[in-house]
C-alpha positions as CSV (number, residue, x, y, z in Angstrom):
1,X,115.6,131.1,108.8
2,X,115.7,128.1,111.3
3,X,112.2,126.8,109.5
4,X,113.7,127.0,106.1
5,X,116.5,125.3,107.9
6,X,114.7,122.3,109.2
7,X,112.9,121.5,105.7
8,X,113.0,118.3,104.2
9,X,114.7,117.7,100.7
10,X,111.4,116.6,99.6
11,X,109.5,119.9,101.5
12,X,112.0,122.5,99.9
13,X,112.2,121.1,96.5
14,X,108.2,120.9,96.5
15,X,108.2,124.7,97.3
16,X,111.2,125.4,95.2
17,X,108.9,124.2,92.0
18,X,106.0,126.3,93.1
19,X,108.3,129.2,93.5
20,X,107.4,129.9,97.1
21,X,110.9,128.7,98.1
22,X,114.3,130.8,96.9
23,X,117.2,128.7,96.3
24,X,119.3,132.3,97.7
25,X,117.0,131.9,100.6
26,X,117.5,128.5,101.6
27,X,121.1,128.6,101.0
28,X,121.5,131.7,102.9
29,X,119.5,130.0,105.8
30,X,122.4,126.9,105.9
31,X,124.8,129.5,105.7
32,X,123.4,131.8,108.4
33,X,122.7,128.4,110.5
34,X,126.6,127.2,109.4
35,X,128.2,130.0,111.1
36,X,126.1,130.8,114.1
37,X,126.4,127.0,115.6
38,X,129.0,125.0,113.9
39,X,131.5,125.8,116.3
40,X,129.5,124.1,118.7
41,X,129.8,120.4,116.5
42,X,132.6,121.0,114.2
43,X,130.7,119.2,111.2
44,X,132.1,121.1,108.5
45,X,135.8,121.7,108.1
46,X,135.9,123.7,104.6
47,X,133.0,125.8,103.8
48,X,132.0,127.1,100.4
49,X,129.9,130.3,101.2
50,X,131.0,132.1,98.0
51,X,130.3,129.0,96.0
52,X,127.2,128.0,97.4
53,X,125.6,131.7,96.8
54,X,126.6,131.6,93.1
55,X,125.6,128.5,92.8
56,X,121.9,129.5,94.7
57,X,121.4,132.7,92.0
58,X,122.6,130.7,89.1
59,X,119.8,127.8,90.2
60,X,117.2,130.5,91.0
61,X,117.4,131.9,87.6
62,X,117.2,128.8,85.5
63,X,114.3,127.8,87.7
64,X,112.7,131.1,86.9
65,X,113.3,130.4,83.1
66,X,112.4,126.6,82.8
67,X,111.5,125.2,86.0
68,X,113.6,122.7,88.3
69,X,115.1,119.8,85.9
70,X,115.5,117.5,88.8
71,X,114.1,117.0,92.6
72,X,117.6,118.7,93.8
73,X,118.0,121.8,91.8
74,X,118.2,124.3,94.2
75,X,118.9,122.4,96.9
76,X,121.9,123.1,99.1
77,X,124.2,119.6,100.2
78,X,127.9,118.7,101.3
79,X,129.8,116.1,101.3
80,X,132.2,114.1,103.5
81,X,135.1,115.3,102.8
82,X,136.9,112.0,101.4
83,X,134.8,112.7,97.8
84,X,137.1,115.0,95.5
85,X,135.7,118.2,94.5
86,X,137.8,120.1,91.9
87,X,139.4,123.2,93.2
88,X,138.4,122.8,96.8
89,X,140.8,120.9,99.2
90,X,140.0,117.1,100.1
91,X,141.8,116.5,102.9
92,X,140.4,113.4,105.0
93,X,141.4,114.7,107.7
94,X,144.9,113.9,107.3
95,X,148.2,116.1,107.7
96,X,149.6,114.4,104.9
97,X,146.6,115.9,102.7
98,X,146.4,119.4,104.1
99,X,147.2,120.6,100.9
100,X,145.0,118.7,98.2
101,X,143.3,120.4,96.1
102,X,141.8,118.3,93.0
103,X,141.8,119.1,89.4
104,X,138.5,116.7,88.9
105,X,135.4,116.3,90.7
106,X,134.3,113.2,91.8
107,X,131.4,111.2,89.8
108,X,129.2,111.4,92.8
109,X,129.8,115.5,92.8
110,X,129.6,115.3,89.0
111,X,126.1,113.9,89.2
112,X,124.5,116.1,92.1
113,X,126.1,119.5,90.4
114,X,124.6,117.9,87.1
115,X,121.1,117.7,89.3
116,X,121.6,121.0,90.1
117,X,122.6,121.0,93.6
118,X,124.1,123.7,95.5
119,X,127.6,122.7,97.6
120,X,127.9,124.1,100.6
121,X,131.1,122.4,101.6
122,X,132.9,119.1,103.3
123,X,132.5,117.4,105.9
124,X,134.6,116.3,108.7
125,X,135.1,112.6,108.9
126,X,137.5,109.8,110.8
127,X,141.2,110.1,109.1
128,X,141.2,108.5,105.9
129,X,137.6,107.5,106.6
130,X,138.9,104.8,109.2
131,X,141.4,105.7,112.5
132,X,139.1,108.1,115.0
133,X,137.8,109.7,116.7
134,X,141.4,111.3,116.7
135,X,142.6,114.8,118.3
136,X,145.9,114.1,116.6
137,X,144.9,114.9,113.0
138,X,144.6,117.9,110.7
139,X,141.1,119.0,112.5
140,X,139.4,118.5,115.6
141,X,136.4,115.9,115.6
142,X,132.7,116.1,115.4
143,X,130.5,116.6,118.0
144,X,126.7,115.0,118.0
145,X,124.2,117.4,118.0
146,X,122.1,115.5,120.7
147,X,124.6,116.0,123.3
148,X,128.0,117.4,122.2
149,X,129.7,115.6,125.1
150,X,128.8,111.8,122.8
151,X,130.2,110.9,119.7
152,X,128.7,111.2,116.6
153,X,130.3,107.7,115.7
154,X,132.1,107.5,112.1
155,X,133.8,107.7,110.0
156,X,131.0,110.0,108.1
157,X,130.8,111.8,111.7
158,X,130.5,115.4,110.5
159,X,128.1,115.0,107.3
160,X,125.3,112.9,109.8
161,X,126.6,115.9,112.4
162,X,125.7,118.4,109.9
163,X,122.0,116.9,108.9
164,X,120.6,116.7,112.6
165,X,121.7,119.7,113.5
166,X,119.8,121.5,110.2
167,X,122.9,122.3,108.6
168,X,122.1,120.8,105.3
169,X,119.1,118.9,104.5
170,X,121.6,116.4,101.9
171,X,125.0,115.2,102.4
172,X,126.8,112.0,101.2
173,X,129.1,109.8,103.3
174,X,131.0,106.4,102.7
175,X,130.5,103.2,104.4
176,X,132.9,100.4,104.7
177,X,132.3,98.7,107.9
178,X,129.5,100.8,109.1
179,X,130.5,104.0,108.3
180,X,127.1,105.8,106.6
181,X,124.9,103.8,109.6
182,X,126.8,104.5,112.4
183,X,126.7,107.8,112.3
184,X,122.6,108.0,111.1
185,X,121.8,105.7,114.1
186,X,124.1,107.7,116.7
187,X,122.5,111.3,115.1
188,X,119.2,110.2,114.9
189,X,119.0,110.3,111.2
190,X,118.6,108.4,107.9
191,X,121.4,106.8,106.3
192,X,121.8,104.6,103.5
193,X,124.5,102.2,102.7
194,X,123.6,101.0,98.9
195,X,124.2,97.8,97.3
196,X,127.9,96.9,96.3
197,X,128.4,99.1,92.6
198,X,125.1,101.0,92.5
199,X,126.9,104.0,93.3
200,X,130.0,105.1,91.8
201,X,133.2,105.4,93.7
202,X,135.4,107.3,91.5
203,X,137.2,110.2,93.0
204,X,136.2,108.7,96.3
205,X,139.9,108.2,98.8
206,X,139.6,104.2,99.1
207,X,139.6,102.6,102.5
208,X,138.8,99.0,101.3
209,X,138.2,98.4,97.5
210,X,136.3,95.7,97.9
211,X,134.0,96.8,101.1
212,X,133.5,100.6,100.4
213,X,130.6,102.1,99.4
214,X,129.2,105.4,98.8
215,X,125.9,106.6,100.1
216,X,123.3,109.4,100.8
217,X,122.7,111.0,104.5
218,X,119.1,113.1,105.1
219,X,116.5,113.4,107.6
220,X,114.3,110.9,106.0
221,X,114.0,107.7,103.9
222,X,112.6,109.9,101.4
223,X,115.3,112.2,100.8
224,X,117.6,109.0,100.3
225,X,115.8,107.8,98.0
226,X,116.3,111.3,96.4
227,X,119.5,111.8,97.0
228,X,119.8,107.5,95.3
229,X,118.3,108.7,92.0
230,X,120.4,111.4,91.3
231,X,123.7,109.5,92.3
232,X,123.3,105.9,91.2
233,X,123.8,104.5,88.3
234,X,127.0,102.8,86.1
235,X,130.5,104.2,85.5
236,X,132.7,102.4,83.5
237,X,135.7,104.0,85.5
238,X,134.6,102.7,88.8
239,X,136.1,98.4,88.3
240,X,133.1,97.5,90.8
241,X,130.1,99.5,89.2
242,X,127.3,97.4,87.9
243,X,125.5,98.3,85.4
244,X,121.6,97.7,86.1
245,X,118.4,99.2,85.6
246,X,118.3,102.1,88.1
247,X,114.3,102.3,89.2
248,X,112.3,105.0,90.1
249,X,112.8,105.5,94.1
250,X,110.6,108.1,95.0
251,X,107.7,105.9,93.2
252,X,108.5,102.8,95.1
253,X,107.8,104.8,98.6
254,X,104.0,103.9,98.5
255,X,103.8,103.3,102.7
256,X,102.4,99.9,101.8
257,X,104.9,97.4,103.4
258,X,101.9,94.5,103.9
259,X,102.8,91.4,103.3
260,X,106.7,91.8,103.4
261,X,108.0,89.2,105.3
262,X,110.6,90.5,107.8
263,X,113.9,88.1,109.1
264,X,114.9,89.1,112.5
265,X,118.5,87.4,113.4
266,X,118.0,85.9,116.5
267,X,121.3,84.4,117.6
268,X,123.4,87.5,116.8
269,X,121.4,89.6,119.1
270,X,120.2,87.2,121.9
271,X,123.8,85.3,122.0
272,X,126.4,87.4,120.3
273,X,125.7,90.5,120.9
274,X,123.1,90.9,123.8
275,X,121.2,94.2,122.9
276,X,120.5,96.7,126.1
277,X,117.0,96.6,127.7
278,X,116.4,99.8,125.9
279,X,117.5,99.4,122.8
280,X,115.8,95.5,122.8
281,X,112.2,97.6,124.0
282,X,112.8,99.9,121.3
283,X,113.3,97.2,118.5
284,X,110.7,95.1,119.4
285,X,108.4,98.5,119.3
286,X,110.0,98.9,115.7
287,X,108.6,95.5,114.8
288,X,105.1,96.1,116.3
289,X,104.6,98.9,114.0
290,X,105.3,97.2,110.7
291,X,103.1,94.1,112.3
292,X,100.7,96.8,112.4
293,X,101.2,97.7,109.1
294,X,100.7,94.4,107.8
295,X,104.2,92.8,107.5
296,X,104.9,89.3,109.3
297,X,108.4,89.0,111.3
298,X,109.7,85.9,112.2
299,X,113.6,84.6,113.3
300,X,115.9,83.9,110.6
301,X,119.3,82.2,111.1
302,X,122.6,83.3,109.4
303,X,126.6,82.5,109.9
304,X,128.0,84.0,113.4
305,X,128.2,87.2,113.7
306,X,131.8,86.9,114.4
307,X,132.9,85.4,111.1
308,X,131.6,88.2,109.9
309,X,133.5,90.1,111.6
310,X,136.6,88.8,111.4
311,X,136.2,88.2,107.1
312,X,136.0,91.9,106.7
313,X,138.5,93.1,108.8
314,X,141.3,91.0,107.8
315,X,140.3,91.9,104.1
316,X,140.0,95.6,105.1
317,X,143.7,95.9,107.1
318,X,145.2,93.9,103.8
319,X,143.7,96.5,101.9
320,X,144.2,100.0,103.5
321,X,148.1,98.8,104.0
322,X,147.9,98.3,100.2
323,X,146.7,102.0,100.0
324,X,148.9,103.7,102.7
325,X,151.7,101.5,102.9
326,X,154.4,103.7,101.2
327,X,153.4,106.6,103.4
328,X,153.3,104.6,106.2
329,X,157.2,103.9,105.5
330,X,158.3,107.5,104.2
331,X,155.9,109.7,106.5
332,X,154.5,107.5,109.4
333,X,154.8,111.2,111.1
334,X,151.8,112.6,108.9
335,X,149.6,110.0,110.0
336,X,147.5,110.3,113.4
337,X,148.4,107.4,115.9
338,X,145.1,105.5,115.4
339,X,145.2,105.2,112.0
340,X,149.2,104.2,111.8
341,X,148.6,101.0,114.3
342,X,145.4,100.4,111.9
343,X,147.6,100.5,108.8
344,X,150.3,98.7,110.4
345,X,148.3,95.5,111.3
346,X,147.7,94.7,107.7
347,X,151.4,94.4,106.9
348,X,151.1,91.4,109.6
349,X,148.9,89.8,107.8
350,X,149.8,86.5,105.0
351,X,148.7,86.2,101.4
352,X,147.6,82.7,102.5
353,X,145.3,84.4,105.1
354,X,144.0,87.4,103.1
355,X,142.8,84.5,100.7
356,X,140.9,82.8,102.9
357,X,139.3,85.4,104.3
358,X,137.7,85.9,100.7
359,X,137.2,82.2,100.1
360,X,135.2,83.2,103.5
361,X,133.5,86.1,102.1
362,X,132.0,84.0,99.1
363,X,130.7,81.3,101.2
364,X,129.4,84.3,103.9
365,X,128.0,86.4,101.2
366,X,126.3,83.2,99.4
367,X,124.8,82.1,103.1
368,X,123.4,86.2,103.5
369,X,121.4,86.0,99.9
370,X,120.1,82.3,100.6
371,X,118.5,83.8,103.9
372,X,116.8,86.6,101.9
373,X,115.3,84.2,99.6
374,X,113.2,83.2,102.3
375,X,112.6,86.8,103.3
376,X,111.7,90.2,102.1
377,X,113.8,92.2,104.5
378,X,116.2,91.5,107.5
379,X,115.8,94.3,110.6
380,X,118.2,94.8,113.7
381,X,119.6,97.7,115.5
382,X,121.8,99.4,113.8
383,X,124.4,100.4,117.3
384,X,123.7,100.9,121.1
385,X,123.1,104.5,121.1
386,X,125.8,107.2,121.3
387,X,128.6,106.9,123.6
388,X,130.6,110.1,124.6
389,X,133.2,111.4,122.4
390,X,136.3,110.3,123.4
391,X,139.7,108.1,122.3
392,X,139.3,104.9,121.6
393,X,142.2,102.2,121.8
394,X,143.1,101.3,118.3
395,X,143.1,97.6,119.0
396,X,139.4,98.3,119.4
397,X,138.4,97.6,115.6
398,X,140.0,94.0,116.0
399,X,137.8,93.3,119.2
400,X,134.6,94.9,119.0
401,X,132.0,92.9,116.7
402,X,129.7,95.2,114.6
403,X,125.7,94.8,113.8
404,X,126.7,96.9,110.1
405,X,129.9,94.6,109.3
406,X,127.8,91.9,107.4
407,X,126.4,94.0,105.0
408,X,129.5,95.1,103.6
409,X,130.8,91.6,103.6
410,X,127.6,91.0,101.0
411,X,127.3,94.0,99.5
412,X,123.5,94.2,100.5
413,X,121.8,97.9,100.4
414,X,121.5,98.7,104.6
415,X,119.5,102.2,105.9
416,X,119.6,103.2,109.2
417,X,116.6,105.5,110.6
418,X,115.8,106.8,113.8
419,X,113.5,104.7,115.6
420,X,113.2,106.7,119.1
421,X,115.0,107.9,121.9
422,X,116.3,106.8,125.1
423,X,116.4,108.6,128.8
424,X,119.0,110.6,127.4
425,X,117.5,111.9,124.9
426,X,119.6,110.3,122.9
427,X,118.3,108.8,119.0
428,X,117.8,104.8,118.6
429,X,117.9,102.8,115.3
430,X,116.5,100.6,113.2
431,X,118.6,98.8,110.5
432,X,116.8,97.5,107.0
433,X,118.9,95.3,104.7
434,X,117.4,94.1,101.6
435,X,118.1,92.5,99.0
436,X,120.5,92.8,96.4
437,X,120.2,95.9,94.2
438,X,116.2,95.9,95.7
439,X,117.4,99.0,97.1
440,X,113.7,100.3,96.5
441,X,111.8,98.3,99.2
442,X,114.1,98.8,101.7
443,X,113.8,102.5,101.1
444,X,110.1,102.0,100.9
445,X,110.2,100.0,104.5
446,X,112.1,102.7,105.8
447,X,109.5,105.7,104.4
448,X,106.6,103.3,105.5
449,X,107.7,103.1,109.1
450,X,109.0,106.7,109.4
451,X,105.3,108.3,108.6
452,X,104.0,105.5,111.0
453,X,105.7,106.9,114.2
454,X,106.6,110.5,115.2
455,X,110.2,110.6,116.0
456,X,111.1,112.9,112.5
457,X,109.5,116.0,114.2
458,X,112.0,115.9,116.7
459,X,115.2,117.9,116.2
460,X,118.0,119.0,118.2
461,X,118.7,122.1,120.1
462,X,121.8,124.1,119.7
């Protein structure tokens, strides 16, 4: 059951279409796995058993009939629980929704029940998708699977939890600041933030309207690219989805990456934020490989890190007071205390300043794509590797500088994939930004160097 466990999206969907592979049997496999070890992490804080095993027979039975109708029928997934799922409580995390229980599915769950997915429930995640870690909130946090002492970073902690630890082989997470990276780097797995209105938002709980994203979680590059076909795409009742030609992903992951010309922002990681000898060895080992591969790397120079920085974060605080503002006044109770002072410091903050800070976000953004004109691809570290679990002074998100932040600011498509471990035994990351809606190569740069090097055979041990 473990084996079945540990199979790739790609792996179990193959076998699935040669019928060698039961959808009953895999799901009963995540199931078995679910409730034998998740008490150790905490990952999942609803689960769907009943569901999921209808769902696997009805799946097995069509399949049997006509044959898989896409890469995911069959396969078993969850999803952070921030993403509405009709008749099954979405409760970020939050006392003040213990009791929500949707009427409609969100477009993202639409699409991968469409696909013929099998859910086998939420995830846990930061409050709201923001304040956390928190032990003042409707559930306890996630643990990582590496070492459950260290944090599994956020705020899609318990869907990149759930992944490592063979729990599900798909999940889907949001990112606003970092929030589908973070997580992938610190549990060793691959995450991808796409570009700004690729992927619908609808029936999503907001954080920033003009910064969030939703995204796939899996054990490879490949299964993102997966999990991208069956959830991108336009929706006229998301304001920010674009409507574009969505490509063929899986095709685009041809392992040849020669030629690409790869950006490497110097200043941000010599001057602003000094990487660890460890994680700097293991990034320059990164860009060995795809030297070896045939891509050329050379330094690239872009705004401070900083500004940044502080663009998003005054947009973001303007933005989730907008959304929680009223329940801040009415039921400041129902809130945990990180995310309270979070939501407080946007209603400190001017019109005049919220303005600039997108006047900033133009000029940023506009600076980002005239950098990857010159460029194929930009790579970094996506974090330091885990640090332990434990709370973290709210003030922090106004004085700690992020390597994800920029991305958000311009809406560029960022994955995060393991790329090693430390002394600890702990994962390291690699972070590939592309792009605007090129999605594909940086999913293909991401496949390319993942078959290259041999750190997806490694899993945890619970």
């Amino acid at each position: 059951m473990s084996e079945l466990a540990f199979l790739t999206i790609a792996e179990a969907s193959r076998l699935i279409a040669e019928r060698k592979l039961s959808p009953v049997e895999l799901t009963e496999a995540y199931l078995d796995r679910i409730t034998t070890l998740d008490s150790q992490l905490d990952s999942f804080v609803t689960l769907t058993a009943e569901r999921a095993r209808a769902e696997a027979k009805q799946a097995e039975t069509a399949i049997a009939a006509n044959g898989p109708r896409s890469r995911l029928h069959g396969i078993p997934y969850c999803l952070k629980d921030i993403f509405d799922t009709a008749g099954i409580r979405t409760t970020a995390m939050s006392k003040l929704l213990a009791d929500n229980v949707p009427t409609r599915d969100s477009a993202c769950q639409e699409k991968l029940a469409a696909a013929g997915g099998i859910l086998l429930g939420k995830n846990a995640t930061w409050e709201f998708a923001h304040g956390g870690p928190s032990w003042d909130i409707l559930f306890p946090p996630a643990r990582n699977p590496w070492d459950r002492t260290c944090s599994p970073a956020g705020s899609s902690s318990g869907s990149a939890a759930a992944v490592a630890a063979g729990f599900a082989p798909a999940t889907l997470g949001s990112d606003t600041g970092g929030s589908i990276r973070g997580p992938a780097a610190a549990c060793g797995i691959a995450g991808l933030k796409p570009t700004y209105g690729l992927v619908s938002r609808r029936g999503v709980l907001p954080n920033c309207f003009s910064h969030d994203h939703a995204g796939p979680l899996a054990w490879t590059a490949e299964d993102a690219a997966i999990l991208l076909q069956a959830i991108a795409g336009h929706d006229a009742e998301d304001p920010a989805s674009a409507d574009v030609p969505i490509p063929d992903y899986s095709a685009a992951l041809t392992g040849d990456v020669k030629g690409l010309v790869i950006g490497v922002p110097a200043r941000w990681l010599e001057d602003e934020m000094p990487l660890s000898a460890p994680t700097r060895a293991a990034f320059e080992a990164a860009l060995d490989v795809f030297r070896g591969l045939g891509a050329s790397v050379r330094p690239v120079a872009l705004p401070p890190l900083q500004q940044f920085d502080d663009c998003k974060k005054t947009i973001a605080v303007v933005e989730l007071f907008t959304i929680h503002g009223k329940d801040l006044r009415t039921r400041p109770e129902l809130f945990g205390a990180s995310l309270r002072y979070r939501i407080v410091a946007g209603g400190l903050v001017r019109a005049e300043e919220y303005l600039l800070a997108m006047r900033l976000r133009t000029d940023l953004a506009r600076s980002l794509q005239s950098v990857l004109s010159t460029v194929d691809l930009l790579m970094l570290p996506t974090s330091e590797p885990a640090g332990k679990l434990a709370p973290v002074p709210p003030a922090s998100l106004f004085t700690r500088p992020s390597l994800t932040t920029p991305f958000n600011v311009g809406g560029n498509p960022a994955l995060s994939i393991c790329s090693g471990f430390n002394d600890a035994k702990l994962p390291f990351s690699l972070q590939i930004v592309g792009r605007l809606f090129d999605d594909a190569t940086v999913l293909r740069a991401g496949d390319a160097y993942e078959k290259a090097t041999p750190w997806r055979d490694r899993r945890p041990v619970l």
